[in-house]
C-alpha positions in Angstrom: -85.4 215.1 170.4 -86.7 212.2 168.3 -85.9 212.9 164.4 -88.1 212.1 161.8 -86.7 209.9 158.9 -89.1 208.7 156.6 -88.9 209.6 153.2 -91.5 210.4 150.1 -90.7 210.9 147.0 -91.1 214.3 146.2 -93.3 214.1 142.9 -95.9 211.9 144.3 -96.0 212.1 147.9 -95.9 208.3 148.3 -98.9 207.7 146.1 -98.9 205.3 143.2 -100.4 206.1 139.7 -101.6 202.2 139.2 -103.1 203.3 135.2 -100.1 203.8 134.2 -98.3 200.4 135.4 -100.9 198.1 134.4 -102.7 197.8 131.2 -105.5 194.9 131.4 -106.6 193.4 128.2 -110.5 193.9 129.2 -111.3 197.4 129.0 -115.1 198.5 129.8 -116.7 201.8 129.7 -119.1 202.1 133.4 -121.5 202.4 131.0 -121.1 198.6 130.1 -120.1 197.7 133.5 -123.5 199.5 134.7 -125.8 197.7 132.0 -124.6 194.3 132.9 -125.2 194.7 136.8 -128.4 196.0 135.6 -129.0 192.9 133.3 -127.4 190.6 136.0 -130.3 191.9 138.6 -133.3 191.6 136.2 -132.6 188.2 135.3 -132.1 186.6 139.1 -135.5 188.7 139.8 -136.8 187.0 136.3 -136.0 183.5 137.5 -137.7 184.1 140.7 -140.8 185.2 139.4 -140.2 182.2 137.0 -138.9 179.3 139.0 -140.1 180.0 142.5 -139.2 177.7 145.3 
């Protein structure tokens, strides 16, 4: 019979926790994040009504 030989770690089950590895120096809430996609969208619809082509 064919063995099986892989290997997990036992705590995680081969899945990484990436918060606590890397800290970025930009932290935003999804509020934020949300208001700005929300900004971004009103103001490309703006300079379309605007500026057409």
């Amino acid at each position: 019979m064919v063995e099986n030989k892989v290997q997990m770690p036992g705590v995680f089950g081969g899945l990484m926790r990436y918060d606590s590895e890397f800290e970025s120096k930009f932290m935003f809430s999804p509020t934020s994040v949300m208001g700005f996609i929300v900004a971004l969208i009103l103001f490309v619809i703006a300079i379309k009504i605007f500026f057409p082509l």
